[in-house]
Structure formats: structure tokens, C-alpha cells
N, C-alpha and C positions, 0 to 999 in steps of 0.2 A: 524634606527641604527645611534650611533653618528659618528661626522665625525673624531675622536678616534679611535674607533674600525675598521672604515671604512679603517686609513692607516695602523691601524696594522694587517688587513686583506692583503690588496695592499702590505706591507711590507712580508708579509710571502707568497705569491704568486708568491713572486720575488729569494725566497731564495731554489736554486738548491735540495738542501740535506733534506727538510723539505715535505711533502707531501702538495696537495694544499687543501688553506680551502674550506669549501663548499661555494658555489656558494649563495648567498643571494636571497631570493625568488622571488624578484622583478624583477631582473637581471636575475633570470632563464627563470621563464616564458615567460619575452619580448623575449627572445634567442631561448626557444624553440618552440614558435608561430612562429618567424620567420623561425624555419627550418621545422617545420610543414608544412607549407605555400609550400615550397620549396619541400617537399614529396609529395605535391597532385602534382605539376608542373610532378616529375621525373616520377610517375604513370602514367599522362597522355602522358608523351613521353614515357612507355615501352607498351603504349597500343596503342600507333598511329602508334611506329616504328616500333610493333609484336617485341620487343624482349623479352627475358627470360632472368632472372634474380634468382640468389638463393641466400641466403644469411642464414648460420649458424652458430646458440648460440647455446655455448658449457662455460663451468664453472661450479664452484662446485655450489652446492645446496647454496640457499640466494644470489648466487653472483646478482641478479638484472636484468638476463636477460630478465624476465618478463615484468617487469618493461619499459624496454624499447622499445620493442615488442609493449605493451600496447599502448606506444607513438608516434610510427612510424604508428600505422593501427588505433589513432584516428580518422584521418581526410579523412586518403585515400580509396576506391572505392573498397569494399569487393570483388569484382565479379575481380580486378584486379592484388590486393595484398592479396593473403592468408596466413594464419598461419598453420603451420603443427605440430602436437607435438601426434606423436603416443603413444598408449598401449601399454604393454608387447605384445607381437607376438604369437599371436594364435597358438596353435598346425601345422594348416597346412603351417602358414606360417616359423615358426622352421624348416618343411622342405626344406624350398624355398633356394635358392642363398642369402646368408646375403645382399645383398645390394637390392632386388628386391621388397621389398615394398617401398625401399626409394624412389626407380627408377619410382615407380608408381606416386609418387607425384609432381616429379618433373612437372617444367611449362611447360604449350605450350606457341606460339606464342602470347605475349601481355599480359604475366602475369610475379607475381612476388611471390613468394614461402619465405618465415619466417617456416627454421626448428628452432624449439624451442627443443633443442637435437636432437639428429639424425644420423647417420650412427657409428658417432662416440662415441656412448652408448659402443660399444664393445671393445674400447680402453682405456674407467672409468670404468663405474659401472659396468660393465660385466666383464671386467677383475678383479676389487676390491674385486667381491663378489662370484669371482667363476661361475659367470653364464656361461664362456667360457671356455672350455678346451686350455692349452696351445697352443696347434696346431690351435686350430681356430682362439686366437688370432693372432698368427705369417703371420699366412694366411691373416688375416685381415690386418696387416700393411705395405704386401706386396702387395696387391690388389688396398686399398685407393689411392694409388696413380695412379696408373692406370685411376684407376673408376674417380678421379675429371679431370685426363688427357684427359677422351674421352667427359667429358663434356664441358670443356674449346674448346676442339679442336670442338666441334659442336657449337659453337655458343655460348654458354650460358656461362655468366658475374658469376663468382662464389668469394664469398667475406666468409672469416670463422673470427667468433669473440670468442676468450676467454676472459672471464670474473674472472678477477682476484681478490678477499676477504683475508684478514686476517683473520687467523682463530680466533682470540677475536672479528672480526666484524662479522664473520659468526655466532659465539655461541649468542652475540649479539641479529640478528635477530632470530634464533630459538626460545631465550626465551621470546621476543616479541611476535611471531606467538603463542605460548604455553599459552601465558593469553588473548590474544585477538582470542574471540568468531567466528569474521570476515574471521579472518588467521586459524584458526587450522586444515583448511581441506588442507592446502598447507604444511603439516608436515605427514610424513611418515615413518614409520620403518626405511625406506631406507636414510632419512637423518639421522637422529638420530644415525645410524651406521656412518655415513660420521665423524661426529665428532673423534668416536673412531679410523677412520681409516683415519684420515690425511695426515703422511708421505705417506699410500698403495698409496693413491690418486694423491698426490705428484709424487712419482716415476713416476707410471702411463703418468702421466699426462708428464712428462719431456719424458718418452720415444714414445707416441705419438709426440710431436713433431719435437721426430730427425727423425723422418721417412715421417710425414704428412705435415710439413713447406716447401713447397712447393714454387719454382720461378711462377709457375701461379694461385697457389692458396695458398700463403703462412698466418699462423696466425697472428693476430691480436689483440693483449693484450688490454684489457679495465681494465684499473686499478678502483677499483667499491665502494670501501670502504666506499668511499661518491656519494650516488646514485644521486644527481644531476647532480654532475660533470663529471658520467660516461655516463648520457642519450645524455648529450649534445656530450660530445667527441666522444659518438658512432657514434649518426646519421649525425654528422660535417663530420666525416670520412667516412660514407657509401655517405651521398650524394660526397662528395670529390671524392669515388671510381669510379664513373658510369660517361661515359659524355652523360649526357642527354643535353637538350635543351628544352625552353621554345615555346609550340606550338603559331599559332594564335590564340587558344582561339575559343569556340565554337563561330558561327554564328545564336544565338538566338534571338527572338524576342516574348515577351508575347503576345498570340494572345488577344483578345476581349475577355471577358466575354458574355456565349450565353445566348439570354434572356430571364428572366422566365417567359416570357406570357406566360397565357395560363397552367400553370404549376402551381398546388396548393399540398401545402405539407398538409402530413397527422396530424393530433393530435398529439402532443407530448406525446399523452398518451395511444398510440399504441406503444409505444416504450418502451423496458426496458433499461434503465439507471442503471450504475455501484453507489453505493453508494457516496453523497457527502460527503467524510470524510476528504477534504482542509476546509470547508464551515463551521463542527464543530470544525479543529482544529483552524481555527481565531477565532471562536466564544467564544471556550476559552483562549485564548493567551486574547482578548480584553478585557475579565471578570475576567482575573488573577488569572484563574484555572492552575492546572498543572496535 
């Protein structure tokens, strides 16, 4: 990039009323290795210190919560940080207390939970599309607060993110995902109604938060528009939210390799082998096939 664009980047980055550019890729990546880096460290302190951790992405359809989900449990220790993103709710669990499959997922001691939606499906999509009767929602935004109050008070570090799109950004990526082969299983009925019903979602979405904005679990807006800008500002902000601390660091040592006297391998041709299909693709790359 020239060092042109560079200040009229820095220039509009500076300027309050103007939204920020995207983040130049170079500049991303070094940024977000470094908070990477800094996500295995806080993993390793909620797994030394046993504590619990929940953390919920909530936003409309495309806003990029994925996206960033995807970036925080690159690096770190499946077995420590899991992803939750339930199904529609089986029959028998239709019957259960609305909050009592979420309840099941919560962490124990020395984990860390990624709802990828979550309780609060019944404050959007559930209330947008009719899947709740009024009364169950009212009940639900009476409850919610409750239900994060008994969490907070046991222990457990609860962080909630909205994810905030424009709705020309959101149609945007829909009709990205709609030609690309890759994406089209991440497009559903259920978004494609999301467009038509914008303000329903809207309202929604505004009356969730006079009830759900919370002093100990209060929302958290990620502006998303520009998916770089938002990966960064999320997880700056979650590691920001938690005070972990950096351990000492395992106490490893690579032992000896034990020796293979005495130890003869079998024929290579006792063995079945997967196809070499790297071995033909250089073979043509070097012969100028395609």
C-alpha cells in the first residue's frame, strides 16, 4: 500500500463521525497473532485457576460472530474452551424450563464455554417468527435476569457480545454466501426472512436490551461491518474483560528417543497407503498440465 493511501487511511481513522477503515492485512494479522498468543496464556490460567468462564454471541444473521469464535478457539485447548451452538430443541426438551438445556452446557471448573446464540434465541428469532407466545416471551425477560444473576453470583465471569451490521452489509454477505459453493450451507430460510423482517428484529433486539443490559452482565456492542476490525475489538475486549494472569509455564523436558535395537520394521508393503495425489499434483504443476 502506498504511503498515500496509508495517510488517508490514518486521516479517516482519526475522524470521530466517519466509521473506521478496515484494518490492512498485514497490520491485522501481526494484531491478531499477538492476541492469539495471549488467548492460549488466559486458557491456561482458567484451567490452572478451575475457573468458569461463559461468553455470549448474539447478533443478526452475517454479523460475523462466527468469524470470530473461529479466531479465539484457533489456537486454544478444545478439551478447555468449547463452542456451544445448539439445534432447534427437541420435543422433549420444548418441555423442559427454557433455560435448562443452556444450563446443561454451562462450564465446570477450568473451562471456558463460546455460546454461539443462546438462551437469548427467545428474545430474536423466537419472538420475530412467532416461535414463542407472548407470555413466554415476557416470562423470558423476566427470568434472564435472574438466571445470569445466579450465575455471576456463583462464580462464573459472564461476558454477552452483540454484533452489530448494517443492513446493506448484512444483504451484502447473504449474496456472497448465495454464489459461493463454500457458504451456501450457512444460508437458511431463516435468514433470508431476516432481511424482510429488519425493523421486527430491530424492535426486538432494542427491547431485549432494556430488560437484559445488565450492571453484572451488561451488553456489549461490536460494531461488525468491517469483519477485521470487529475480530480484533472483540477479543481486545474479552481478553480486557477477565483478569487472568500468565502461569509459569509447563516444567517439560523432551525425554531420549528409545532405541531401536533389536527392533526391525516390517515391509513397507504390508502396509496400505492413502493414495499419492501431492506426488501427481507437482508432477503436473512441473510438466505444465492443468
Amino acid at each position: 500500500m502506498s504511503k498515500k493511501k496509508d495517510k488517508k487511511k490514518l486521516e479517516a481513522a482519526k475522524a470521530p463521525d466517519k466509521p473506521t477503515p478496515k484494518l490492512p492485512r498485514k497490520l491485522y494479522e501481526a494484531q491478531l497473532l499477538r492476541l492469539q498468543e495471549e488467548l492460549v496464556i488466559l486458557a491456561d490460567w482458567v484451567k490452572r485457576e478451575k475457573r468458569r468462564v461463559v461468553v455470549v454471541f448474539e447478533g443478526r444473521d452475517a454479523a460475523g460472530k462466527g468469524g470470530v469464535i473461529k479466531r479465539i478457539t484457533e489456537y486454544t485447548p478444545g478439551r478447555v474452551v468449547r463452542v456451544v451452538a445448539l439445534p432447534a430443541p427437541t420435543e422433549r426438551e420444548e418441555g423442559q424450563w427454557y433455560f435448562q438445556r443452556y444450563a446443561a452446557q454451562l462450564p465446570a471448573a477450568g473451562e471456558m464455554v463460546l455460546f454461539d446464540r443462546s438462551w437469548y434465541n427467545r428474545a430474536g428469532v423466537e419472538r420475530v417468527m412467532g416461535f414463542c407466545t407472548d407470555e413466554e416471551h415476557a416470562l423470558f425477560l423476566r427470568q434472564a435476569p435472574v438466571f445470569e444473576r445466579m450465575l455471576c453470583e456463583d462464580g462464573i465471569i459472564l461476558i454477552k457480545y452483540w454484533f452489530s451490521v448494517s443492513d446493506e452489509e448484512q444483504e451484502k454477505r447473504f449474496r456472497a454466501r448465495l454464489e459461493d459453493p463454500l457458504k451456501q450451507w450457512k444460508l437458511s430460510p431463516m435468514d433470508l426472512e431476516a432481511q424482510s423482517r429488519w425493523v421486527d428484529y430491530s424492535r426486538a433486539k432494542d427491547e431485549m436490551f432494556e430488560y437484559t443490559d445488565l450492571p453484572d452482565s451488561p451488553w456489549n456492542v461490536v460494531e461488525s461491518d468491517e469483519k477485521r476490525n470487529a475480530r480484533i475489538n472483540c477479543i481486545t475486549h474479552l481478553l480486557g474483560s477477565i483478569p487472568y494472569e500468565r502461569g509459569p509455564g509447563p516444567d517439560i523436558e523432551l525425554p531420549e528417543r528409545q532405541s531401536d535395537e533389536g527392533y526391525k520394521r516390517p515391509p513397507r508393503a504390508t502396509n496400505r497407503y492413502v493414495p499419492d495425489v501431492a506426488a501427481e499434483l507437482l508432477r503436473k504443476e512441473l510438466a505444465g498440465e492443468r
